[in-house]
Each structure stands twice: as C-alpha cells, then as structure tokens.
Backbone as JSON Lines, residues from 0, in Angstrom:
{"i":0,"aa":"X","n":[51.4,88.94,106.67],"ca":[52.69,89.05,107.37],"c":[53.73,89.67,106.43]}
{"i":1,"aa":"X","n":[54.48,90.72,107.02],"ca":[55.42,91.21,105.82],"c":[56.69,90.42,105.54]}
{"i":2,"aa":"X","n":[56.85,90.33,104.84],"ca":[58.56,89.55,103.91],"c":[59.45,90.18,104.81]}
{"i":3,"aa":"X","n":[60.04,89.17,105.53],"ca":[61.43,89.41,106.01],"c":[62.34,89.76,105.5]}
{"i":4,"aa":"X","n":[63.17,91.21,105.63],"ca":[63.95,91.54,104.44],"c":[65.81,90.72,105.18]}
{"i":5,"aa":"X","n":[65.9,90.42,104.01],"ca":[67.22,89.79,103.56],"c":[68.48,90.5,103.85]}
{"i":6,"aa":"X","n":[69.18,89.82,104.17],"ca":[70.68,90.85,104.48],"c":[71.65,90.72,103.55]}
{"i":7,"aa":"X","n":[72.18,91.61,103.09],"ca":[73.06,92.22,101.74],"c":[74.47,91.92,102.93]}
{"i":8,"aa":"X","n":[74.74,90.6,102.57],"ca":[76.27,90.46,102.89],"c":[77.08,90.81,102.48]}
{"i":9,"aa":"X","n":[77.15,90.65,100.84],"ca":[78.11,91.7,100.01],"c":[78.34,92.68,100.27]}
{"i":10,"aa":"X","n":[76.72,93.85,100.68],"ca":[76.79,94.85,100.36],"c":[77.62,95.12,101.91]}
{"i":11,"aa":"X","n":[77.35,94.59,103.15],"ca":[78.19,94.9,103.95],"c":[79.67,94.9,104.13]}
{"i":12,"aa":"X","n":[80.02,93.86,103.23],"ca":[81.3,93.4,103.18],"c":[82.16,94.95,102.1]}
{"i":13,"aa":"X","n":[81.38,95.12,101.02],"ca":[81.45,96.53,100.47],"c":[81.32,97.8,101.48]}
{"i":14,"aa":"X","n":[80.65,98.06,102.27],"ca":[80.78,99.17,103.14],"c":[81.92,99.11,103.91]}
{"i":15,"aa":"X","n":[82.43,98.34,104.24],"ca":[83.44,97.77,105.5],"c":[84.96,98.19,104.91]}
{"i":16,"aa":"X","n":[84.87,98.12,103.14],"ca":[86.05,97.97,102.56],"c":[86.36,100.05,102.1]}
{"i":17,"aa":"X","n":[84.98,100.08,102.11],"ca":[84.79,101.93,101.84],"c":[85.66,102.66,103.3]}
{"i":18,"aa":"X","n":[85.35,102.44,103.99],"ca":[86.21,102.74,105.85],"c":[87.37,102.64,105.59]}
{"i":19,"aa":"X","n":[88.01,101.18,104.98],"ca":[89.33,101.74,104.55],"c":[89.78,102.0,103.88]}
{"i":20,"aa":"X","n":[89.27,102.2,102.94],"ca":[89.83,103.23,101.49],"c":[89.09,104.75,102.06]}
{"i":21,"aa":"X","n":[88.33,105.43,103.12],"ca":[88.87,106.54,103.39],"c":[89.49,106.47,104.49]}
{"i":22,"aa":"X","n":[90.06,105.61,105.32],"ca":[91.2,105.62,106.28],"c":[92.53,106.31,105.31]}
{"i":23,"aa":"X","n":[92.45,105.34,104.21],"ca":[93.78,105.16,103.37],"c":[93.93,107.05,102.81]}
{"i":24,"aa":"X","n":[92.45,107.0,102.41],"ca":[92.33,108.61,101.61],"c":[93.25,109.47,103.09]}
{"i":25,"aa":"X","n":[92.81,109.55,104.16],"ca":[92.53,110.15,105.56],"c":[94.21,110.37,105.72]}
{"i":26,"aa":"X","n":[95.1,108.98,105.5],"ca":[95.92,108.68,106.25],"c":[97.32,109.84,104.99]}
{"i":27,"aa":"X","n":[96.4,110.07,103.52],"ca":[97.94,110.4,102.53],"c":[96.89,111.72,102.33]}
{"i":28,"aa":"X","n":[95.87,112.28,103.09],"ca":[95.86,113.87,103.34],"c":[97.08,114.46,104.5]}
{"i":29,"aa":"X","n":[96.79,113.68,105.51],"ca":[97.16,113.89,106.78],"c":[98.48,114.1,106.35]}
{"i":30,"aa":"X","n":[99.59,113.28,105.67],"ca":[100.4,113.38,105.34],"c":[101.24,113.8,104.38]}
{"i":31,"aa":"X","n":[100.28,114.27,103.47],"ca":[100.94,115.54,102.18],"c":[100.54,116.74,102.77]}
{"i":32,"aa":"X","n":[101.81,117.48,102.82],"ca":[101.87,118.95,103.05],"c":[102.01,118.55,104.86]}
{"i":33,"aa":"X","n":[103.04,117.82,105.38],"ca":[102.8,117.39,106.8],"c":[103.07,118.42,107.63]}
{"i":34,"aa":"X","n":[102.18,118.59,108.47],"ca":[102.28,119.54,109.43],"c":[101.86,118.84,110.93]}
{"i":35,"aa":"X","n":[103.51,118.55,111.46],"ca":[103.15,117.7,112.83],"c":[101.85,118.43,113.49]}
{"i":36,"aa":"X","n":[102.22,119.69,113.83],"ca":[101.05,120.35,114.64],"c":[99.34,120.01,114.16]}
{"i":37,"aa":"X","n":[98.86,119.81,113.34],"ca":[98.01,119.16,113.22],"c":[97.39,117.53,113.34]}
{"i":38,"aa":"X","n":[98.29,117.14,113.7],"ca":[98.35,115.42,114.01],"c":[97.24,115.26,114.46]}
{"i":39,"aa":"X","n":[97.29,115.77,115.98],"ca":[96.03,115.42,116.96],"c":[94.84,115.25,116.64]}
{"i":40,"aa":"X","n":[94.45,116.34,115.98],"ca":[93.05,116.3,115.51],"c":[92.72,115.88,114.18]}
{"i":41,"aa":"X","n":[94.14,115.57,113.05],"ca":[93.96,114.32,112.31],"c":[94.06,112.59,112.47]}
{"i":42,"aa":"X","n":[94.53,112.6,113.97],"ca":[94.14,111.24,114.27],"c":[92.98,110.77,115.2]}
{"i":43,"aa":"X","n":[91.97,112.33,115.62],"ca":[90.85,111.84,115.85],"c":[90.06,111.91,114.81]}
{"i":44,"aa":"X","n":[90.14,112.18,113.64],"ca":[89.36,112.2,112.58],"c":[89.68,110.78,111.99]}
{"i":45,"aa":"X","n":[90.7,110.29,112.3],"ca":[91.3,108.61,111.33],"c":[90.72,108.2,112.43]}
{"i":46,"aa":"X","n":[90.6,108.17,113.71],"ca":[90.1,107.15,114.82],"c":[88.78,107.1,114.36]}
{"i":47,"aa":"X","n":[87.53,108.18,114.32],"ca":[86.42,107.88,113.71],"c":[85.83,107.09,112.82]}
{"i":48,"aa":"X","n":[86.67,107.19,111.85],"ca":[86.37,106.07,110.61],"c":[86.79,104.92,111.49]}
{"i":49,"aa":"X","n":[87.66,105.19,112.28],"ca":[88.25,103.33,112.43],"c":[86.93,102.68,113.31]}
{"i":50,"aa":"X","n":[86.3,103.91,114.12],"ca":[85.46,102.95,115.3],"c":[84.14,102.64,114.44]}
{"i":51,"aa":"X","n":[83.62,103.61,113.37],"ca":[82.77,102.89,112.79],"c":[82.49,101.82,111.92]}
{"i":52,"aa":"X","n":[83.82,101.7,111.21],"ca":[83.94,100.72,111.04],"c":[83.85,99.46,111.82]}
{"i":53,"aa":"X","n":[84.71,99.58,112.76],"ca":[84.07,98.49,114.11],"c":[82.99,98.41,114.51]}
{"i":54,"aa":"X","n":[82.03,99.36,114.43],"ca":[80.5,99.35,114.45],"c":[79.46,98.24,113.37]}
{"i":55,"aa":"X","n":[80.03,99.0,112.27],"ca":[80.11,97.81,111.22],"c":[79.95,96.79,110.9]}
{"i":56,"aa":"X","n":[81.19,96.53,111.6],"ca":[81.78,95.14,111.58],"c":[80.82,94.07,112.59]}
{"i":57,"aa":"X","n":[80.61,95.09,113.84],"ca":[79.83,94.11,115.17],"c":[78.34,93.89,114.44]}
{"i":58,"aa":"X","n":[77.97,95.26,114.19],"ca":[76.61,95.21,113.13],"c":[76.51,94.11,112.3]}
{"i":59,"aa":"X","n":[77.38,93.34,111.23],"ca":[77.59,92.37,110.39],"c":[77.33,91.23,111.17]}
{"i":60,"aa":"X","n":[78.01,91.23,111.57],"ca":[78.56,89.61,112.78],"c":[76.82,89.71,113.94]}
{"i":61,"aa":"X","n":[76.7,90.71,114.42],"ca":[74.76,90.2,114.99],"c":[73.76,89.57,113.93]}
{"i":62,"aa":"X","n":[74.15,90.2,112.69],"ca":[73.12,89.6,111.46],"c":[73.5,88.16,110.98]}
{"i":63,"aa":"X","n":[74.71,88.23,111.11],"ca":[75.19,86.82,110.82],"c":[74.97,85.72,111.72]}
{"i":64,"aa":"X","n":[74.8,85.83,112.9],"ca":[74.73,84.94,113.76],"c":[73.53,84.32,114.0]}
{"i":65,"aa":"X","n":[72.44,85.46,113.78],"ca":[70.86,85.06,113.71],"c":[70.21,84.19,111.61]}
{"i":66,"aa":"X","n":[71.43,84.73,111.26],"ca":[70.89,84.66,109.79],"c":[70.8,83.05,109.88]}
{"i":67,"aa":"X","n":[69.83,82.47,109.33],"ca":[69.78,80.67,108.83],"c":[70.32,81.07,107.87]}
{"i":68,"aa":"X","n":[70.07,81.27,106.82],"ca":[70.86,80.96,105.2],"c":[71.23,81.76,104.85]}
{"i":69,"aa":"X","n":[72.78,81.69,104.58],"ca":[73.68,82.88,103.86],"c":[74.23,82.44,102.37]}
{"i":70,"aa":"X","n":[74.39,83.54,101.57],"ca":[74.87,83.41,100.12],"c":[76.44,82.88,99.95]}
{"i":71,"aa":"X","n":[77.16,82.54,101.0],"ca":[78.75,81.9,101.07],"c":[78.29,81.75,102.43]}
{"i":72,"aa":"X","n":[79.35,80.34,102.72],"ca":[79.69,80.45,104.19],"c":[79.59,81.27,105.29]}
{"i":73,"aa":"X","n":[78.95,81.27,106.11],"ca":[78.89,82.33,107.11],"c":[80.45,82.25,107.68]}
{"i":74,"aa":"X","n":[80.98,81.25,107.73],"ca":[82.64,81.17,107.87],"c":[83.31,82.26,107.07]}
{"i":75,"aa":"X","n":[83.39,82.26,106.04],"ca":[83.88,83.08,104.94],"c":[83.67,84.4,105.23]}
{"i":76,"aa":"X","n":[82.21,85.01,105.35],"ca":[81.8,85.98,105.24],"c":[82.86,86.93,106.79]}
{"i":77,"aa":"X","n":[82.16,85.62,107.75],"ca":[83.0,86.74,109.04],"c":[84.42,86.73,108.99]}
{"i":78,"aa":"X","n":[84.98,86.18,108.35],"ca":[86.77,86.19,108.13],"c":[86.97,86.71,107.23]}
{"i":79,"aa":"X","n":[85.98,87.54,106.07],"ca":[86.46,88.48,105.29],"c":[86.49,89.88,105.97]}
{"i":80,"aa":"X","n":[85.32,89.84,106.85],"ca":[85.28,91.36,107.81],"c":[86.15,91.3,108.71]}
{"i":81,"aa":"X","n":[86.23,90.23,109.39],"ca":[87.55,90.86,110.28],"c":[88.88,91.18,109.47]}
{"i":82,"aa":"X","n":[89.51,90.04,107.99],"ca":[90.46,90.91,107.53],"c":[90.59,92.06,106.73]}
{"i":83,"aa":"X","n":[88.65,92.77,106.58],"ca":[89.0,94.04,106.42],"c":[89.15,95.22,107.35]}
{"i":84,"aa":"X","n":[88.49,94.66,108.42],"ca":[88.77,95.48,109.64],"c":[89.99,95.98,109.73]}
{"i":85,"aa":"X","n":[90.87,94.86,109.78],"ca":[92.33,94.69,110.32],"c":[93.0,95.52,109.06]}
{"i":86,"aa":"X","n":[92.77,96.2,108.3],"ca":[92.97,96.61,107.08],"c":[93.03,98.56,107.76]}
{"i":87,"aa":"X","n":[91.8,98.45,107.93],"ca":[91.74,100.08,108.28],"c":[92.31,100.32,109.92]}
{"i":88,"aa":"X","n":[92.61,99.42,110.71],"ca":[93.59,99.16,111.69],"c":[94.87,99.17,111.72]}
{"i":89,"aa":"X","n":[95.26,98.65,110.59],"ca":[96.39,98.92,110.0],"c":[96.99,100.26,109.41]}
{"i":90,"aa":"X","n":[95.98,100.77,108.41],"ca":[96.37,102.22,107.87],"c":[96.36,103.46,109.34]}
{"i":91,"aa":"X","n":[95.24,103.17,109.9],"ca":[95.55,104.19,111.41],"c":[96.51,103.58,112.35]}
{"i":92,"aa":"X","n":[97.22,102.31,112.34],"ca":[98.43,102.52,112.38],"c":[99.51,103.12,112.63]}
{"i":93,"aa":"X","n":[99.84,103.24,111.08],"ca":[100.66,104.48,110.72],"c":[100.85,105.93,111.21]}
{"i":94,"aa":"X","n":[99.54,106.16,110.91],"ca":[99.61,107.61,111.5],"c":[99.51,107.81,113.19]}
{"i":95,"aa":"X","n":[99.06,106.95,113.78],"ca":[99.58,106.5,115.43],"c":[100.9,106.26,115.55]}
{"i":96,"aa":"X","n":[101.79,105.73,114.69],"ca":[103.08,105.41,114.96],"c":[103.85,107.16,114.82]}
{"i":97,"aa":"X","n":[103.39,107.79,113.6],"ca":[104.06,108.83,113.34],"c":[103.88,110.01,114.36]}
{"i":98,"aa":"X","n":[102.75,109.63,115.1],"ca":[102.51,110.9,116.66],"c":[103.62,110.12,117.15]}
{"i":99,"aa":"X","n":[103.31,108.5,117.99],"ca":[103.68,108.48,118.77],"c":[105.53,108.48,119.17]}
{"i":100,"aa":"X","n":[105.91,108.46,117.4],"ca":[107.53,108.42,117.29],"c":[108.02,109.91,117.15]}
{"i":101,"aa":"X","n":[106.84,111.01,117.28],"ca":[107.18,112.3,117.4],"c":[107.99,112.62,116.05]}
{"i":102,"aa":"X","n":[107.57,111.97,114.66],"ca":[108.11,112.34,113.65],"c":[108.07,113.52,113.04]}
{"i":103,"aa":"X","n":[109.13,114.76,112.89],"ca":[108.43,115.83,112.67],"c":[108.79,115.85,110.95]}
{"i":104,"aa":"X","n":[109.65,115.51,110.34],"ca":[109.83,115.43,108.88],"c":[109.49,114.06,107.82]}
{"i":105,"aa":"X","n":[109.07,113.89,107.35],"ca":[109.07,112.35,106.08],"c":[110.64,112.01,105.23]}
{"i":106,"aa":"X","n":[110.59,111.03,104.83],"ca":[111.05,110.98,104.49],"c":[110.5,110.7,103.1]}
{"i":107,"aa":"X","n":[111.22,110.74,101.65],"ca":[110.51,110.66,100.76],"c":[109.72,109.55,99.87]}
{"i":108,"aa":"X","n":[110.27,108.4,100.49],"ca":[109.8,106.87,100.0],"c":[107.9,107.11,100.77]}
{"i":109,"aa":"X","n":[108.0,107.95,101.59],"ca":[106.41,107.5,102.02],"c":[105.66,108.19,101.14]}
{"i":110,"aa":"X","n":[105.94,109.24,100.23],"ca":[104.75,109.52,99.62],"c":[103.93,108.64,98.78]}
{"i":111,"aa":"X","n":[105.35,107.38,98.16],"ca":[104.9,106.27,97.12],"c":[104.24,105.68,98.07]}
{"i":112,"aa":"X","n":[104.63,105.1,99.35],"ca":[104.08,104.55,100.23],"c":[102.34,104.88,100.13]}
{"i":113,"aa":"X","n":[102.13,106.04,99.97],"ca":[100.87,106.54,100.5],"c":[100.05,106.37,99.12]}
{"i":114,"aa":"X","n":[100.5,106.27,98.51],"ca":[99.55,106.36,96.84],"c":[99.51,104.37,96.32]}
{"i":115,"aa":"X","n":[100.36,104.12,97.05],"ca":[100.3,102.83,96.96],"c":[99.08,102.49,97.85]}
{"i":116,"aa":"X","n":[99.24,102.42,99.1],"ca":[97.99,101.9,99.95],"c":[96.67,102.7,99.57]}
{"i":117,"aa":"X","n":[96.53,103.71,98.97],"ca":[95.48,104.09,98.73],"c":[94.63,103.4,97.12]}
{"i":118,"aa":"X","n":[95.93,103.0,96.5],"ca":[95.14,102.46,95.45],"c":[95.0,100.86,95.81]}
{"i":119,"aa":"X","n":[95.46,100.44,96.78],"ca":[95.18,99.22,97.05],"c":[94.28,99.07,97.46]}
{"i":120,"aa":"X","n":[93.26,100.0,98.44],"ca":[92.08,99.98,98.8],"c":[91.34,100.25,97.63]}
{"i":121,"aa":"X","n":[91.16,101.24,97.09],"ca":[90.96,101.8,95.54],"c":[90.18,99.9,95.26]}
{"i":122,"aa":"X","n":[91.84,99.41,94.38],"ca":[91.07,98.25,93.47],"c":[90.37,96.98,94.63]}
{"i":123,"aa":"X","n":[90.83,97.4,95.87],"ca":[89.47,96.43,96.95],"c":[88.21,97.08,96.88]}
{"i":124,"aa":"X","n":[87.96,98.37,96.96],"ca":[86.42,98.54,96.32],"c":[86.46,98.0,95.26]}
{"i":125,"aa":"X","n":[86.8,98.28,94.42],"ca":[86.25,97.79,92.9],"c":[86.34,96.23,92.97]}
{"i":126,"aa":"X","n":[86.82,95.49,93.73],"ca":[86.68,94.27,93.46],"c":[85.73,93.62,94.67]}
{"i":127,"aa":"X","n":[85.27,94.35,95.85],"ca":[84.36,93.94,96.6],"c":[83.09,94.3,96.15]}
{"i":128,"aa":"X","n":[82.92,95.28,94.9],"ca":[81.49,95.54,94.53],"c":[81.03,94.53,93.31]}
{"i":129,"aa":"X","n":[82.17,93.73,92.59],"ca":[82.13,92.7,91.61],"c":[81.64,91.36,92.93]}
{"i":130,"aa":"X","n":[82.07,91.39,93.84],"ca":[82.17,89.76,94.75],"c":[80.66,89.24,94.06]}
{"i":131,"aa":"X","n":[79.79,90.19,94.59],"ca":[78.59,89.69,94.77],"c":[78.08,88.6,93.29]}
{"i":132,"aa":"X","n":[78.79,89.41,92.1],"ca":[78.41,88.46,91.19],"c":[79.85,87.7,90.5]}
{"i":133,"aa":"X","n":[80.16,87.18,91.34],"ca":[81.48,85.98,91.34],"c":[80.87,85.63,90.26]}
{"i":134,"aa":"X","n":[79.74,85.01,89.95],"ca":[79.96,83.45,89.59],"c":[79.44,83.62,88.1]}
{"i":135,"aa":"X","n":[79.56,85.36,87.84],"ca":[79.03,85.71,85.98],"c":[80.11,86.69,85.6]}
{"i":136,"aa":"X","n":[80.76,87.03,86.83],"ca":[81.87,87.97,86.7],"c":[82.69,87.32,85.65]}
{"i":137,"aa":"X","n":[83.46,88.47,84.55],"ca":[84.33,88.44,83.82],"c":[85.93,89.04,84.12]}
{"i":138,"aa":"X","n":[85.47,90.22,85.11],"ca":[86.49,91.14,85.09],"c":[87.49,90.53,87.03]}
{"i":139,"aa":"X","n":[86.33,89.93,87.95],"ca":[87.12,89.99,89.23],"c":[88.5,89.46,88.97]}
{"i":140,"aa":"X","n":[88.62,88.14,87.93],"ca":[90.21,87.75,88.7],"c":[91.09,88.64,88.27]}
{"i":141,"aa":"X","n":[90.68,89.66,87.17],"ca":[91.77,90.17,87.39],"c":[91.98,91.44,88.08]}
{"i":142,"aa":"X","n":[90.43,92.01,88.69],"ca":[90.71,93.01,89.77],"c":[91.95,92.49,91.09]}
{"i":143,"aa":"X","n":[91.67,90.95,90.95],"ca":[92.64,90.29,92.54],"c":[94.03,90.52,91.81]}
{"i":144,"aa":"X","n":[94.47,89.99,90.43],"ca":[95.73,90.02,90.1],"c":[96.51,91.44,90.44]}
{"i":145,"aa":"X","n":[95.17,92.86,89.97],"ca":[95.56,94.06,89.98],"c":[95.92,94.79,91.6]}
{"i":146,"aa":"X","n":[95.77,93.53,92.61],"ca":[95.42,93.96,94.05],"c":[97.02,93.55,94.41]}
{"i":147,"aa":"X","n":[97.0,92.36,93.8],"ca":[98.49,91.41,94.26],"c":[99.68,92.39,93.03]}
{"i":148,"aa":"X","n":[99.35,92.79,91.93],"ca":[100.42,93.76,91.4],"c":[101.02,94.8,92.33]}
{"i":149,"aa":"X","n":[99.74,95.19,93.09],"ca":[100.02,96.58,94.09],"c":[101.2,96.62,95.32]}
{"i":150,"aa":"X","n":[100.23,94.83,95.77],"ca":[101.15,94.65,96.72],"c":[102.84,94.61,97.0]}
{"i":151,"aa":"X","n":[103.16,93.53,95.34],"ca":[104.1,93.34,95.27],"c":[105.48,94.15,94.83]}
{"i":152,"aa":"X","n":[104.17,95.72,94.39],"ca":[104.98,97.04,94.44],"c":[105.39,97.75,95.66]}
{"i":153,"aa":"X","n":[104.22,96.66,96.67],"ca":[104.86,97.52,98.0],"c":[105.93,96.77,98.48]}
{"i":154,"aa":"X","n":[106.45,95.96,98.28],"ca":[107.47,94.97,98.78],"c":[108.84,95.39,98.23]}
{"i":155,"aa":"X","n":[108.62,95.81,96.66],"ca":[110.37,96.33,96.47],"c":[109.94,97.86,97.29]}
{"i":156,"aa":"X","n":[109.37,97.96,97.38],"ca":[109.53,99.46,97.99],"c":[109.78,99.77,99.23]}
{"i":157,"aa":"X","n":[109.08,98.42,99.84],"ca":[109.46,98.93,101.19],"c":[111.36,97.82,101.28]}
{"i":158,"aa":"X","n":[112.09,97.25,100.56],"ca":[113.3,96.72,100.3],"c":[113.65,98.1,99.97]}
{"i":159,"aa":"X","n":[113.86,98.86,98.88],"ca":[114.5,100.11,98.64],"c":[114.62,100.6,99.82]}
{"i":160,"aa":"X","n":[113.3,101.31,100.16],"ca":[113.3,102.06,101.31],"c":[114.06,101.71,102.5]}
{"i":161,"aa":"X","n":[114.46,100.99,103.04],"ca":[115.26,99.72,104.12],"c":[116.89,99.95,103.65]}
{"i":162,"aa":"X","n":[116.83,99.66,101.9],"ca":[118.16,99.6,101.8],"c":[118.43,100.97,102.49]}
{"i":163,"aa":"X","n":[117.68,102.54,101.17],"ca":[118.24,103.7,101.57],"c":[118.44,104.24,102.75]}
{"i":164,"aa":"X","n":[117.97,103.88,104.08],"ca":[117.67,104.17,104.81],"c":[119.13,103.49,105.74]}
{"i":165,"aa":"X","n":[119.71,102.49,105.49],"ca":[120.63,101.96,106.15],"c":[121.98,102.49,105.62]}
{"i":166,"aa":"X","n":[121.72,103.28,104.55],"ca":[122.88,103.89,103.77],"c":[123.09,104.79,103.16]}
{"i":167,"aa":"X","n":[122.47,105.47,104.06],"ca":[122.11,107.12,104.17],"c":[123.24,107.33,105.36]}
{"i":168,"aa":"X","n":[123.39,109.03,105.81],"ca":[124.16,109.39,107.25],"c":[122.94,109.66,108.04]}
{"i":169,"aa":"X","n":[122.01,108.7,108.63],"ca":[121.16,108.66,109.28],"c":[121.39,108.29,110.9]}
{"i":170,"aa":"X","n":[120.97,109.06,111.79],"ca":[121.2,108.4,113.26],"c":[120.18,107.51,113.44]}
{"i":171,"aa":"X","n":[121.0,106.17,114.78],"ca":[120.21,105.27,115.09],"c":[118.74,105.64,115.63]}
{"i":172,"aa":"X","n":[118.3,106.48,116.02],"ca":[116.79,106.3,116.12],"c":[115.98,107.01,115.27]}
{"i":173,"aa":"X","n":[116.46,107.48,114.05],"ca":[115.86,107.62,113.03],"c":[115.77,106.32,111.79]}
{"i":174,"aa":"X","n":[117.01,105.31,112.47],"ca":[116.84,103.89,111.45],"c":[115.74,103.56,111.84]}
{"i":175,"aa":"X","n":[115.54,102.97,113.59],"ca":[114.82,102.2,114.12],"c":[113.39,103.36,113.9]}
{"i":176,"aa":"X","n":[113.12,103.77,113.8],"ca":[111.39,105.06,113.92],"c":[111.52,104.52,112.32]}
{"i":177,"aa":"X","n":[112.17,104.69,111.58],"ca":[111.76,104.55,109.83],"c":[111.52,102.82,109.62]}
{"i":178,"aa":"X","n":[112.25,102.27,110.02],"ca":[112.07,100.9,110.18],"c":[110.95,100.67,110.49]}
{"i":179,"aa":"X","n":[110.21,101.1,111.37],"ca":[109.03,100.36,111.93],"c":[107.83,100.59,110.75]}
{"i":180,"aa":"X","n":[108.07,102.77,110.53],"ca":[107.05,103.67,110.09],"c":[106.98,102.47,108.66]}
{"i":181,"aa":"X","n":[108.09,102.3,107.82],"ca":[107.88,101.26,106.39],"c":[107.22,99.92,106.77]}
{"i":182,"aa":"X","n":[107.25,99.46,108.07],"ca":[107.31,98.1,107.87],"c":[105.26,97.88,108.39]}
{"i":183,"aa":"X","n":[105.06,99.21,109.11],"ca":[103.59,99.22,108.74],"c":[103.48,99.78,107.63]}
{"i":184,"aa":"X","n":[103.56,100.64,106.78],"ca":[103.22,100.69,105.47],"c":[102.91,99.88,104.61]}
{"i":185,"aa":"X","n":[103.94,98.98,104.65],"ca":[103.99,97.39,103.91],"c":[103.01,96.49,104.72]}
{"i":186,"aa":"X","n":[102.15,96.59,105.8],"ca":[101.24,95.62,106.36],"c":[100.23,96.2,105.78]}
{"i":187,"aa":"X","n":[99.98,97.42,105.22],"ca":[98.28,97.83,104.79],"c":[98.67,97.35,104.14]}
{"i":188,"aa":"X","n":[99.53,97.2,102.41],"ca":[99.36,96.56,101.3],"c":[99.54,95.09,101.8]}
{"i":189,"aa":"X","n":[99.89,94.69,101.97],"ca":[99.8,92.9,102.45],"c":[98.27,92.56,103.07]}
{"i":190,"aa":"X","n":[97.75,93.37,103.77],"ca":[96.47,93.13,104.66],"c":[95.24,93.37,103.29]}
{"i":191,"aa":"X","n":[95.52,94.35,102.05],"ca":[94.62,93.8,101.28],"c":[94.94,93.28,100.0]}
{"i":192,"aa":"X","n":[96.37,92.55,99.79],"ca":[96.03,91.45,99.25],"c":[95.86,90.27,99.98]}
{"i":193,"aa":"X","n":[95.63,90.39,101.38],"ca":[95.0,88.77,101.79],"c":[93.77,89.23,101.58]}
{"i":194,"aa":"X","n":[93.38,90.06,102.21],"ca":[91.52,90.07,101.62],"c":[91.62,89.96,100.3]}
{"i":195,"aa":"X","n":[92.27,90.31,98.9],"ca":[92.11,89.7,97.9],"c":[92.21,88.08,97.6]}
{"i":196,"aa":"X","n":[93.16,87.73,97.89],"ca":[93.42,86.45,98.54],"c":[92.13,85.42,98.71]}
{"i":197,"aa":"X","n":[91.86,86.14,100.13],"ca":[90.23,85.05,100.79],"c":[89.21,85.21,99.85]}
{"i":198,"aa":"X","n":[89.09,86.52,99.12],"ca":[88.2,86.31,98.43],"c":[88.19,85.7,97.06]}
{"i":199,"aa":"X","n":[89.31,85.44,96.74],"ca":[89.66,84.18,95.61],"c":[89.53,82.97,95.88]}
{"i":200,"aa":"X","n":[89.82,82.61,97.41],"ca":[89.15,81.19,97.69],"c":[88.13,81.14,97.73]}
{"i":201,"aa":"X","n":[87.17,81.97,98.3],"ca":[85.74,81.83,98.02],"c":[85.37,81.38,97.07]}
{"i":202,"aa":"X","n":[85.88,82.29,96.07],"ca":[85.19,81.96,94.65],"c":[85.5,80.59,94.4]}
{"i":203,"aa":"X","n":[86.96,80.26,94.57],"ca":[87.0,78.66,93.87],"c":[86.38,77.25,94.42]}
{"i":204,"aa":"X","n":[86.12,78.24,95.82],"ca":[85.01,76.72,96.51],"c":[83.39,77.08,96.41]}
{"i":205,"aa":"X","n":[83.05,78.25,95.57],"ca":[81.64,78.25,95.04],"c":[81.6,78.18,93.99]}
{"i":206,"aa":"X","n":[82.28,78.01,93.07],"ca":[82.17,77.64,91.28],"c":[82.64,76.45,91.23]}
C-alpha cells in the first residue's frame, strides 16, 4: 500500500502569503508611472492573483478538514489563511477604490504608502518560510518585530498624510476620496502585522 503523502501546512500557509506580496508587487507597478487609462486591465490582472489565492485558500481548508493530525492546531492554521487572505483583499482594495473614486492624479504620500506595504509582505514571506521551524528558529522573533516596525511606520504615515491633506487648499471630495484611499493603505500594513501577530501566538502556545 503506498504512504499517504502528508500535507505541508506551512508550506501552504507560505504560498498564500506569496499572492500577497505579488498583489502588493501588482498594486505599486500599477501605480508608479500612473496611468488612469490602464486601470482596467490592471485590476483584472490584481483580481487574478486575488481569486487564486482564494483557490488556495479553499484548497487548504478541504485538506484541513479531512486531515486527523496536524503540526499546530487546525484552529490556528485556518485563522492564519483567512488573515492572509484578507491581506491580499485588502491590497486589491486599493486599487478598486482608486477606479472606483475615478482618481486620475496621486498624491505623493502614496508612493511611501506603496513601498511600505510591499515590504511588509516582503518580511511576511521571510517570516512564513522560518514558521515551519518555530521551535529551532533563531531569527523569527525578530522577523515579527521587523513586521510590527513596518507597520508602525505605516501609522505615522498614514497621521502625516491626514494631517497634510486637511491643510492643504484641497476640495471636499478630494479630502473624503484621500481619506478613504490612506485609510486602506494603512489596513494592508495592519492586516500583516496581525498575521505577524497570530503567528507569535502560535509559537508561544507550542514552545
């Protein structure tokens, strides 16, 4: 009888986090050198990544449900995929908000915006390809510290950005369209430091 092969939870939980670090890549092409007229067919190219990822994700969660014995919590495992899901949901987002608010210029706080969320996915690969060996790892806690540094760069930034923006000669529906466009910006970096986050509790309730 052949050996039942084993399911690489990690390694799924690692593929899942790759979707949105090229959402993130996807989302600060689309938007350096912006050219509204191309939107359309750069947000069916960000929708792609997003649905396979949801493919993914459903793919994960059938294996999980049949699996008897998993390497963490099967609790854990499916509440790390859905908050990476919600991660590359988040970054296409953005670029849904910027069709649908008919933005035809940037303003300049988003380019930091964009190099920020991209390295936040950035150090979530590098710290979802360490998960697997939590428990010899030297380097993860401080890949999470380097996740929560990112974040907390997106927080004065998206405060700057808010201030300048209210005190600028800006018209009201360019406050309210920039308001929103920052305040998803600031949910991709928040969305992966909670996946950094969950995956620090993991660790401290398996060591």
């Amino acid at each position: 009888m052949a050996k039942r092969q084993e399911n690489n939870y990690f390694q799924m939980l690692r593929e899942l986090v790759d979707y949105a670090d090229r959402a993130a890549k996807k989302l600060r092409a689309s938007l350096t050198d912006f050219d509204p007229a191309k939107l359309t067919g750069q947000l069916e190219e960000m929708h792609a990544i997003e649905h396979t990822a949801d493919l993914t994700n459903h793919g994960l969660t059938d294996k999980l449900v049949r699996e008897f014995i998993t390497p963490i919590e099967r609790e854990d495992i499916a509440s790390l995929a859905a908050q990476i899901d919600d991660i590359t949901d988040e970054i296409e987002d953005v670029l849904l908000r910027v069709y649908m608010f008919n933005v035809r210029t940037l303003r300049p706080e988003m380019t930091r915006f964009l190099e920020l969320i991209e390295s936040c996915t950035g150090q979530l690969c590098e710290l979802m390809t360490e998960f697997e060996n939590f428990r010899r790892s030297k380097t993860i806690k401080e890949k999470i510290i380097r996740i929560n540094d990112l974040e907390e760069q997106g927080d004065r930034l998206y405060r700057e950005a808010i201030h300048s923006l209210y005190t600028t000669e800006t018209s009201t529906e360019e406050k309210l369209v920039w308001t929103e466009l920052f305040s998803c910006c600031e949910r991709c970096c928040d969305a992966c430091e909670h996946t950094s986050g969950m995956v620090e509790d993991v660790i401290m309730n398996n060591t």
